[in-house]
Each structure stands twice: as structure tokens, then as C-alpha cells.
N, C-alpha and C positions, 0 to 999 in steps of 0.2 A: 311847336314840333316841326320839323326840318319835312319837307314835302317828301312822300315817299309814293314807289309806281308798283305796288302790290295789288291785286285783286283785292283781300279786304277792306284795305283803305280805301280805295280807289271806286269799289262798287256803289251806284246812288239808288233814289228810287226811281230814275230815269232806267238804269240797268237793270232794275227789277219788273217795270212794265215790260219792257221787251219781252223776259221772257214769260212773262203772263200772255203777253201777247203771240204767243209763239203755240200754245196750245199743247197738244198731245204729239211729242217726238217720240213714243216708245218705238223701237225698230225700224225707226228711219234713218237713213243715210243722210247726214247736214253739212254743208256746206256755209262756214260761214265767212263773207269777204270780208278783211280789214279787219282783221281780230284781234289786233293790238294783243294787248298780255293776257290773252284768252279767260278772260274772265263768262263771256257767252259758252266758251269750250266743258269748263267747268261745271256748269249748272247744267246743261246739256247730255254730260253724262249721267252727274245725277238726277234727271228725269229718265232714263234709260233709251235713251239715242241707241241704233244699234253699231256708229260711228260716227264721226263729228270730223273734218277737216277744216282748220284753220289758218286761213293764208292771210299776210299783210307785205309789205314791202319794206319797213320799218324790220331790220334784222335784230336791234336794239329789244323790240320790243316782243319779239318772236322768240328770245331767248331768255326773257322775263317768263315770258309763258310755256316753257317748253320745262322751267324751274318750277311753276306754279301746278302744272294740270299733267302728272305722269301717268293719266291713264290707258289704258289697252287701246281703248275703243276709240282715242284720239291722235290725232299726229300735224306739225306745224308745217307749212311749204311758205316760201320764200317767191311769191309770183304779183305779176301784174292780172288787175283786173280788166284790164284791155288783153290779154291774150292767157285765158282760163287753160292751164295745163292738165287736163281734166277729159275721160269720154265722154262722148255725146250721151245727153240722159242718164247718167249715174248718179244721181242727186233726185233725194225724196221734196226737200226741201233746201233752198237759198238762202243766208240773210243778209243782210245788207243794212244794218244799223250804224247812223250816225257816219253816213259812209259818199253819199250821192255830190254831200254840199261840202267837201273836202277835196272834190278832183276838179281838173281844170272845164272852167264851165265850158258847157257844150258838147261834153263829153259825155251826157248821161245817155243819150242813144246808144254810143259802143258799149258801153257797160252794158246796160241792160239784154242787149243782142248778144252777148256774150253768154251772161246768165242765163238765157233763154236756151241755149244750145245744151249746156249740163243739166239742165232739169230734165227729169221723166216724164210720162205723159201724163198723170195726175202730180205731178209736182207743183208747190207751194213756194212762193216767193213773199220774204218776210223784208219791207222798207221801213225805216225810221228818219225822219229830219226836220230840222227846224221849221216850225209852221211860221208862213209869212204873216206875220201878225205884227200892228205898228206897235204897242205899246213894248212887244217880245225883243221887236229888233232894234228899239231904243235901250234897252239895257243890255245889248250885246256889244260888247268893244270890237269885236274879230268883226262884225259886221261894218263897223264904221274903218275899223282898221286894216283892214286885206279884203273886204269883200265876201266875207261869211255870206252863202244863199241860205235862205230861207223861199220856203214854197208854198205853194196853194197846193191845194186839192186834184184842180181844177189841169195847174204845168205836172203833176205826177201822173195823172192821167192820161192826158196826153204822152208822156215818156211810155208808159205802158201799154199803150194802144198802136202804138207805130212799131212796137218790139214785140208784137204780139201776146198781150197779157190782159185779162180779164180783173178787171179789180172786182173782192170778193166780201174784201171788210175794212171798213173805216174806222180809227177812233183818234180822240185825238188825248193828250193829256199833259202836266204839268201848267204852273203859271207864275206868277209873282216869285213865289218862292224858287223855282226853278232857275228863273232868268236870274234874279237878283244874285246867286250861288256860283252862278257861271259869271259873274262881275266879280266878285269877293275869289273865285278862284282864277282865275287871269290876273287879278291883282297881287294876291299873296303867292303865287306861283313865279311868276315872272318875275319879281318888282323884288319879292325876297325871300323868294325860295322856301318858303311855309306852308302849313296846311292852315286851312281857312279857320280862324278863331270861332269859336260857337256849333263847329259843322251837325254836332247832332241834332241840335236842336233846327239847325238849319233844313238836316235830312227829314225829321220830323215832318214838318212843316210840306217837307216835298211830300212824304208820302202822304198826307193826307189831300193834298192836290190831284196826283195820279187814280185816286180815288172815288175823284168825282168830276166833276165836268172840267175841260182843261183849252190850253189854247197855244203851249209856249211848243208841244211836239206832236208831229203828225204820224201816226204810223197806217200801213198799206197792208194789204193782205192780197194776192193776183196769184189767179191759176194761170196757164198755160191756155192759150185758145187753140184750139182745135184746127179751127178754118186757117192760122195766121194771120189773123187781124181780129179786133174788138172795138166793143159800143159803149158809151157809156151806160146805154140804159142797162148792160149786164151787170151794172152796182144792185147788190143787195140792198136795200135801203133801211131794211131794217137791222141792217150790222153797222149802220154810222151811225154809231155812239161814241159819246165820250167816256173818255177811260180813266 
């Protein structure tokens, strides 16, 4: 089958953790950055968001998702995430999935400082990205091949701590099967424009990863600190689980 860039194709268990990890949106205002074909936008209403805004810079792929997600309570914008066209504090919650380790490095302080300005004052900042892990980032080709980051714990912390943000919950998830999927899709994608031979059983296999203990993706949870600046020891400890 010929690669196609549809939300149901396209959605994995990697995109189903997110919004597991995303919790209870009933009538909050969302923000989500880099929303590609709004597949996040999608699920978002049907948990009852009380609006969802999705921006990417990819106009391509903003009008896959403007085709995809004609709901009320959603709408696409066409912006950079270095200058959030957005009021201060309008946003219940941020996310930022699969999104830190795609811009150019060094760049994640402005981002973040950014997001930090449209959140409210109990606002929720939702991170996702590749966990630095050796075995993860040997089956990643974009890592070898353009410099794909992957991260610790430890460097998002630190991003979130100089941007004024409180990490609230940790988890981490996916692995073998994860990584292996993202090798079989960079390959059949690029190489010959297919979708990857076996993917369900592939998916399978991932979702029972995301499941349980995992290593290949990190995700973040950070309120807003109060004073403008944060400690690590504000981690919850008992919310670092794997997911």
C-alpha cells in the first residue's frame, strides 16, 4: 500500500500515549504546538476540550488537518513557535509532542519562554521526545543521519527550570518495538514510498510496550512556577513512572 498522511493511518501507540498522558481536557482551552495533520486536535475534542488551537509551519500539513478535524471547538494557525501569536495566559494547557527535537538545537530555551507566556496561572505544559537511550538511538537512522536529539530527564529539566516551569510528572514509554517501526518507516517511506509491511502487528507489539515499563520516549508534565524559577526537588517522585 502506497504511504498515505491521514490521521487513521498515520495514528500509532506512541500517539495514543500522549493523550493518555494528557489527562482530563474537559473545558480547557489547548494549545497544541506542531500539530502536523491534527491528529492530537481530533482526540482532544472528543475528550471535550472546551477549544483546541493547532499551529504548525508545515502549511502542507495544516490543510490535511483543517480536511481531517472540522470541528467547532477547533481551528488551524500557520505560526512559528519562536513568536506564539497568542495573549498572554490564554491557554489551560500547551503541548508540545514530538516537537523540542525537530527545531534547531539550542533553541529550546526560546521555545519554552514562549510557551511559558500563553499559559495561565495554573496552566499545564504537556512535553514528548525521544529518550536518550543507547540502544533507542542505535535504531534511529535520523539520529545518525541529520542529528535527531534525543534526551535525558535530567537536559529537560534543566529547559524547564531556566523557563520557569515545575516538572510535575514523569513517565516514560515505548521500546524495541517502537524504535524498530521508526527504522521500517524511514525506510519504506523514503526508499519507496509504502506503508510499512506487517504495521499491525507492528502496532501491536507497540502497544503492549506503552503499557508497561518503556525507554524509547520520555514524556514531561510542568506547571508554571509561581516565583519564576524552579528545583528539581519540585518533581513529584511518585509520578515517575513508566508508562
Amino acid at each position: 500500500m502506497r504511504y498515505r498522511k491521514d490521521i487513521e493511518t498515520r495514528f500509532t501507540a506512541r500517539h495514543k500515549a500522549c493523550i493518555e498522558f494528557s489527562g482530563d481536557v474537559r473545558d480547557r482551552m489547548v494549545l497544541d504546538v506542531g500539530c502536523w495533520i491534527g491528529w492530537y486536535e481530533k482526540f482532544m475534542v472528543e475528550k471535550g476540550c472546551n477549544f483546541i488551537v493547532g499551529m504548525d509551519l508545515d502549511r502542507n500539513a495544516l490543510r490535511e488537518a483543517k480536511k481531517s478535524v472540522s470541528a467547532d471547538r477547533c481551528e488551524f494557525v500557520c505560526a512559528s513557535a519562536y513568536k506564539l501569536p497568542f495573549e498572554l495566559g490564554g491557554f489551560n494547557v500547551v503541548s508540545m509532542f514530538d516537537v523540542l527535537e525537530h527545531l534547531p538545537g539550542g533553541s529550546e530555551l526560546d521555545v519554552l519562554s514562549e510557551t511559558n507566556k500563553v499559559l495561565n496561572t495554573n496552566g499545564l505544559l504537556l512535553v514528548s521526545v525521544p529518550n536518550n537511550h543507547f540502544f533507542i538511538k542505535l535504531l534511529d537512522p535520523a539520529y545518525f543521519l541529520i542529528g535527531h536529539r534525543h534526551y535525558t530527564l535530567n537536559e529537560i529539566s534543566g529547559f524547564l527550570e531556566k523557563t520557569g516551569f515545575n516538572i510535575y510528572e514523569v513517565k516514560y514509554g515505548g521500546g524495541v518495538a517502537e524504535a524498530l517501526s521508526m527504522v521500517l518507516l524511514y525506510l519504506f517511506k523514503h526508499l519507496f514510498g509504502m506503508e510499512v509491511p506487517f504495521k499491525s502487528f507492528l502496532e501491536y507489539l507497540r502497544n503492549k510496550e506503552y503499557q508497561g515499563k518503556g525507554s524509547a520516549t520520555l514524556f514531561v508534565k510542568a506547571t508554571l512556577n509561581p516565583r519564576g524559577n524552579s528545583s528539581t526537588n519540585s518533581i513529584n517522585t511518585n509520578r515517575c513512572v513508566a508508562l
